[in-house]
C-alpha positions in Angstrom: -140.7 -27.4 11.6 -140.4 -28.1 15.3 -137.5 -27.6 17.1 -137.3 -31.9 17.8 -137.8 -32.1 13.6 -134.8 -29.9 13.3 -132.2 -31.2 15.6 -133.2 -34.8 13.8 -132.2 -33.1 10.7 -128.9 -32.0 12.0 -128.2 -35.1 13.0 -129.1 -36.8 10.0 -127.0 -34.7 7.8 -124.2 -35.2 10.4 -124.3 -39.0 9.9 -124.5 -38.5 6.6 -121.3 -36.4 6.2 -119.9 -38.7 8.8 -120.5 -41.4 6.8 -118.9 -39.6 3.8 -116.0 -38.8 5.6 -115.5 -42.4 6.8 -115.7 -43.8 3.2 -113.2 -41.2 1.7 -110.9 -42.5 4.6 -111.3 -45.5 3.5 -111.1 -45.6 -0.1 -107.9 -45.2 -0.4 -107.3 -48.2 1.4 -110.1 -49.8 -0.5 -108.7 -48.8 -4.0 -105.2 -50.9 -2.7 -107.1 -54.1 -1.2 -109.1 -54.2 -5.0 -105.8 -53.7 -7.2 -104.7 -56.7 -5.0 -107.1 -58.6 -5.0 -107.6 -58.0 -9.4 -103.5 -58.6 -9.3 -103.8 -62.1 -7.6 -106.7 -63.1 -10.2 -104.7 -62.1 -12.8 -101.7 -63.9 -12.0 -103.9 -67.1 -11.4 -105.0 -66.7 -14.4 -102.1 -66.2 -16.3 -100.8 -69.3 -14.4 -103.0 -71.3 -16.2 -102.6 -69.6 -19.7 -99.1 -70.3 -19.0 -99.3 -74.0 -18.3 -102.0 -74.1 -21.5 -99.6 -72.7 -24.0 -96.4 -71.9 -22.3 -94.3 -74.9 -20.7 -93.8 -77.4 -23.8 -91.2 -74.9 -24.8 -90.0 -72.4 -21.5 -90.8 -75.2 -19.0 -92.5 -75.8 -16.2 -90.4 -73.2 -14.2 -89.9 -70.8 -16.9 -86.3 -72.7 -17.0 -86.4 -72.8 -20.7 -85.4 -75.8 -22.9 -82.8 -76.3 -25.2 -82.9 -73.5 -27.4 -85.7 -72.0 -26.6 -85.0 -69.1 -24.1 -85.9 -68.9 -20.2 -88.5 -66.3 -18.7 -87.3 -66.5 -15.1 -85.6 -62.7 -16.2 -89.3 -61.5 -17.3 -90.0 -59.5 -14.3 -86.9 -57.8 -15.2 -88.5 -56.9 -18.4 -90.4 -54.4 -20.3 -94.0 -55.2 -20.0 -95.2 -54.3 -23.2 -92.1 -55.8 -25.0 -93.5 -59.7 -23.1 -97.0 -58.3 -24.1 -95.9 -57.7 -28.0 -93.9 -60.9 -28.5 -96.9 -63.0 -27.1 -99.6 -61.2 -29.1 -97.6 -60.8 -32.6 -94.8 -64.0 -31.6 -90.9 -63.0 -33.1 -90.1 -63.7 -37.3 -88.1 -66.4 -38.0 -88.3 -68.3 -34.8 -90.4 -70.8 -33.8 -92.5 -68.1 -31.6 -95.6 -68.4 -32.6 -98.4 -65.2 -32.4 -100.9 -65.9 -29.7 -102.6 -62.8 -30.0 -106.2 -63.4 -31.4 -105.9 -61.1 -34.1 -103.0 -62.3 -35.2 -104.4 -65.8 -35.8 -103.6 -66.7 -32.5 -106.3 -68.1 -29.7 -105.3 -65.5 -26.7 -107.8 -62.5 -26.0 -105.8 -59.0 -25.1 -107.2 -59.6 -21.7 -105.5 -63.2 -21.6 -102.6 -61.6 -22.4 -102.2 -59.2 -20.2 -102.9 -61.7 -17.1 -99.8 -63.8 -18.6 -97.8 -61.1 -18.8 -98.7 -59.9 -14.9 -98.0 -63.8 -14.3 -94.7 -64.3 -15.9 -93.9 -60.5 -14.0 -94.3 -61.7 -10.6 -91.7 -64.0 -10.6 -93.4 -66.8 -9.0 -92.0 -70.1 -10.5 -91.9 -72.1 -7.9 -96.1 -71.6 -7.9 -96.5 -71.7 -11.4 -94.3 -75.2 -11.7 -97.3 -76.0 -8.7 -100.0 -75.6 -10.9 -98.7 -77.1 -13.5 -97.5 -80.2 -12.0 -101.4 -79.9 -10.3 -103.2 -79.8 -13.8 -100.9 -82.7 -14.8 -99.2 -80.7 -17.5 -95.4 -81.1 -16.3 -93.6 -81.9 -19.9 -91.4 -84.9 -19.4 -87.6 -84.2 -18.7 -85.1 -84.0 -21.3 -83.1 -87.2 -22.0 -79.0 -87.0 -21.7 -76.6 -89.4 -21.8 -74.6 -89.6 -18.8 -70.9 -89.5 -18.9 -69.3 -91.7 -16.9 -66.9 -90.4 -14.0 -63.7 -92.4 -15.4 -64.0 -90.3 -18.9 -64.0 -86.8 -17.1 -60.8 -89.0 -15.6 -59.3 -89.2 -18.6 -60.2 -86.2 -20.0 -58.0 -83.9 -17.2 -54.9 -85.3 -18.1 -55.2 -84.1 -21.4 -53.9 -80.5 -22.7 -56.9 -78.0 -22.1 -58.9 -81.2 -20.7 -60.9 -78.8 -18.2 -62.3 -77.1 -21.3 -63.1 -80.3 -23.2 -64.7 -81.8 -20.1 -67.4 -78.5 -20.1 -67.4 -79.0 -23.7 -68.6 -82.6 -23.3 -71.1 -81.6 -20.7 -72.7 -79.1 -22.5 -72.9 -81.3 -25.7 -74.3 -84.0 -24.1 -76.8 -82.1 -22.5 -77.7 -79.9 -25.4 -76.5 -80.8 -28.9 -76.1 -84.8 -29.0 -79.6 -84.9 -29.7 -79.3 -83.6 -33.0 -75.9 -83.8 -33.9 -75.0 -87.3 -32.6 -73.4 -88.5 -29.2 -70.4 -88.8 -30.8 -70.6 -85.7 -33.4 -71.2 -88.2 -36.1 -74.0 -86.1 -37.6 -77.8 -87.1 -38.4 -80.5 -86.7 -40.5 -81.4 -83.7 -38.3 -77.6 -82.2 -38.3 -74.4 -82.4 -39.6 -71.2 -83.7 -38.5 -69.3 -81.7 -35.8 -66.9 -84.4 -35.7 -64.3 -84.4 -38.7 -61.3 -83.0 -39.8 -62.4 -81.4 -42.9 -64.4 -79.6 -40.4 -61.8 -78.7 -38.4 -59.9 -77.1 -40.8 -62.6 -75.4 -42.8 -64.4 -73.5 -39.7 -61.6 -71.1 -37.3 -63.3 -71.2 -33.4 -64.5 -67.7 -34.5 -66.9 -69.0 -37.5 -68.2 -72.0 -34.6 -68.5 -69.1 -31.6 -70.6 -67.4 -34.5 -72.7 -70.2 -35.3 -73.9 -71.1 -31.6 -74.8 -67.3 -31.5 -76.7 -66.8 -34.7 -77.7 -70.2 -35.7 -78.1 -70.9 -39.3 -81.1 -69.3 -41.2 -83.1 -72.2 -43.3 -81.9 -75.2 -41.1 -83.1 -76.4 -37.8 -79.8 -74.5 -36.2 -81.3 -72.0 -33.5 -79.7 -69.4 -32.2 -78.3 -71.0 -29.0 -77.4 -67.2 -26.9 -80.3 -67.2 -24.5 -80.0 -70.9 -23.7 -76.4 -70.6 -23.0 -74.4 -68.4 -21.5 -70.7 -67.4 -23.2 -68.6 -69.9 -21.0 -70.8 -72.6 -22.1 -70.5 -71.7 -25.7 -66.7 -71.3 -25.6 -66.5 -74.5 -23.6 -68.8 -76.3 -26.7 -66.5 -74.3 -29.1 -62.9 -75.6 -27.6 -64.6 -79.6 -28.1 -65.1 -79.2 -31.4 -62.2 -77.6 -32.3 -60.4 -80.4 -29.9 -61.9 -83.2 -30.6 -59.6 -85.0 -32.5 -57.4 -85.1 -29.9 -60.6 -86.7 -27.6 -60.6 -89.3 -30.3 -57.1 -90.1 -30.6 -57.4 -91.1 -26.6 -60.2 -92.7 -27.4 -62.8 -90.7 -25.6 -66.5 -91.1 -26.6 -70.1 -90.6 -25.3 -72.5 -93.0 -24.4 -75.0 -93.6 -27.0 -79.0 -93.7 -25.7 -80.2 -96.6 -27.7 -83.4 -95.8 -30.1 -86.2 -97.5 -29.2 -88.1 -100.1 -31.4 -91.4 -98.5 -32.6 -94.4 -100.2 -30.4 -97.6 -100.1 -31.4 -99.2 -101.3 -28.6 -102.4 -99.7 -26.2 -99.8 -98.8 -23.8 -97.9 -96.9 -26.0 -100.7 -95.5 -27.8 -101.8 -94.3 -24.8 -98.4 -92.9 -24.0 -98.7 -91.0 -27.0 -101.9 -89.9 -26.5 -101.5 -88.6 -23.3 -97.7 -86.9 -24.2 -99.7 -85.2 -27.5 -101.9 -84.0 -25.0 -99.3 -82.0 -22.9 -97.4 -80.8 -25.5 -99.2 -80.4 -28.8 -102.9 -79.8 -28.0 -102.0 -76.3 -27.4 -101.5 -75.8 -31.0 -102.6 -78.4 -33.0 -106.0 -78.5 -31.4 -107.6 -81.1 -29.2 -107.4 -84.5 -30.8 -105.6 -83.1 -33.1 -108.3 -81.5 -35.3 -106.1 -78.2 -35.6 -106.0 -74.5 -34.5 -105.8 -71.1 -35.9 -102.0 -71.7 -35.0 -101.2 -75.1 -36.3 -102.6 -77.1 -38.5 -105.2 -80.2 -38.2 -103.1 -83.7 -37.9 -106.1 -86.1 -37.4 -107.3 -86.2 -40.9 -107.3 -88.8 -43.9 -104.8 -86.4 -45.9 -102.4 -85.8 -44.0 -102.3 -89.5 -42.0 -102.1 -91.3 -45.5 -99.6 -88.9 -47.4 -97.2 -89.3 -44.3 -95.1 -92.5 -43.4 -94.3 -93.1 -39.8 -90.4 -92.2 -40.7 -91.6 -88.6 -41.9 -93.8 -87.8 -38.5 -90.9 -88.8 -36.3 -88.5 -86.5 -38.2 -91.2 -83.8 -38.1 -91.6 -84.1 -34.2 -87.6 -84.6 -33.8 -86.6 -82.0 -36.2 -89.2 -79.6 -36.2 -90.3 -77.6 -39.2 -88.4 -75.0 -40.3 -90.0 -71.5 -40.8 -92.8 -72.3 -38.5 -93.9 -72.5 -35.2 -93.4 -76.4 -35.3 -90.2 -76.6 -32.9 -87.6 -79.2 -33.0 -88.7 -81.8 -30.0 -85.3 -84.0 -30.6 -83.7 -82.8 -27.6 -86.5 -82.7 -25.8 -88.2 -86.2 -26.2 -86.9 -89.9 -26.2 -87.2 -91.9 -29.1 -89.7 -94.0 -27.3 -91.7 -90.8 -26.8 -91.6 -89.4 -30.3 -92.5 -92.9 -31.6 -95.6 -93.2 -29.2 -96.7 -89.4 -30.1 -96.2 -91.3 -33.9 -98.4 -94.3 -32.8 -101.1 -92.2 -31.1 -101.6 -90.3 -34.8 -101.2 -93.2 -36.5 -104.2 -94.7 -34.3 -106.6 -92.4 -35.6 -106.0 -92.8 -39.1 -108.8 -95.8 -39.1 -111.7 -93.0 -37.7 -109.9 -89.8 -39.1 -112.1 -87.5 -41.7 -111.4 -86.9 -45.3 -109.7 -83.9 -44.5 -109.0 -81.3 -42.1 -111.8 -79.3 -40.5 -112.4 -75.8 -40.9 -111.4 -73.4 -38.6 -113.3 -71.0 -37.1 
């Protein structure tokens, strides 16, 4: 080998070593930019799983709704505790399990983007994204209470209290239980004295915290926080003296049911935000829910029975209670829009995969 040949080795296994050294420099740098860059798809990702299957219950900003609890605290969280309640959903609530092998339609890969998502405690983005896919849920109707009843209210013995109380009822319980306490066919009466005497404020602070297993009474501890449920406590327990001044709550009139194209579309387009997730485009049913565009079910169910379905939910499964959640006018046009297919609906539900 000439001497010329050799120094052009030497300097080819320099640059090679060079090159080597550069690159181990570099990768550490490298490995960082990639885990980045693999972080930000998985929270984009995630983003969109979340508005998917996520938002007609937690909301658009992980706020939460009515009963069912906020994940602004996730980050906060144990990461495989948020991965084990999405995957295998929580008994005896109306968490449903999204995990794949649990019936559900999320891969473990899916999962774990939502989880890095609802981690990285972006809410403000994520309510982005979903007001940008057009899958904001509609806000929750509540009665306001006019200024000159808060008026009244303060005069009263422990009025402060009963004023909270009658915000937080308005805003949380009226749905079910009536403006006015008078009960429905979704709750009972909060608003008696045989009521009054038969619970202590001890048996009602225990109800708001447990709920009541086998009715459509949640647990109401991650939705509100303990002054709220003592202030919701003191007006029931007070309430007869809020009746005796003649204090009541304005009453959101029901709407007539329409039948028209503008509310089937309405109904349409709300079943699409908040019940394609789980009862399967158009309705024709998912490995969580079952299919609701179908002769069987359309015919066996009068109008009156759909709307207390959607209001009340279905107790012991996933179905949740959409009362406080949806107007009247809503639920009925979600009740039209099924009712529309009924004329083009098959026999009976479709098979699932």
């Amino acid at each position: 080998m000439t001497t010329q040949m050799r120094w052009l080795a030497l300097i080819g296994t320099l640059m090679i070593v060079a090159g080597l050294g550069l690159a181990l420099f570099n990768e550490p740098a490298r490995q960082v930019a990639a885990a980045a860059s693999l972080h930000m798809a998985m929270v984009a990702e995630g983003t969109d799983l979340y508005a998917q299957n996520c938002v007609a219950c937690h909301g658009a900003s992980g706020e939460g709704i009515a009963a069912y609890p906020p994940l602004t605290t996730a980050a906060a969280m144990d990461a495989q505790l948020i991965y084990n309640t999405i995957d295998r959903g929580r008994y005896n609530t109306a968490m449903a399990a999204f995990g794949v092998d649990e019936g559900g339609t999320l891969t473990a890969m899916q999962i774990d983007s939502l989880v890095v998502a609802l981690q990285a405690d972006t809410w403000d983005t994520v309510a982005a994204r979903v007001a940008e896919l057009g899958l904001t849920p509609p806000q929750i109707t509540v009665a306001e209470i006019p200024a000159e009843t808060f008026t009244l209210v303060a005069t009263m013995p422990n009025g402060a209290a009963l004023s909270a109380g009658l915000t937080v009822y308005a805003e949380n319980c009226a749905a079910c239980h009536g403006a006015n306490g008078e009960g429905s066919t979704l709750a009972p009466a909060l608003n008696t004295d045989e009521l009054r005497v038969r619970l202590s404020d001890a048996d009602i602070a225990r109800i708001i915290q447990e709920g009541v297993p086998g009715t459509l009474m949640a647990s109401w501890v991650a939705a509100l926080d303990p002054a709220e449920q003592q202030a919701v406590v003191a007006l029931i327990g007070g309430w007869g003296e809020l009746n005796a001044a003649g204090v009541t709550l304005p009453v959101i009139e029901a709407a007539p049911l329409d039948t028209s194209p503008q509310a089937i579309a309405n109904g349409q387009r709300l079943f699409g935000l908040l019940c394609t997730q789980c009862h399967g485009v158009d309705g024709y049913g998912s490995p969580i829910a079952p299919a609701l565009n179908n002769q069987t079910f359309l015919s066996e169910t009068p109008d009156a029975a759909i709307q207390q379905i959607i209001a009340g939910g279905v107790t012991g499964t996933s179905m949740p209670a959409w009362g406080g959640y949806l107007t009247d006018a809503d639920i009925a046009a979600i009740t039209v829009y099924l009712r529309s297919l009924q004329a083009t609906a098959p026999i009976i539900a479709p098979a699932q995969p």
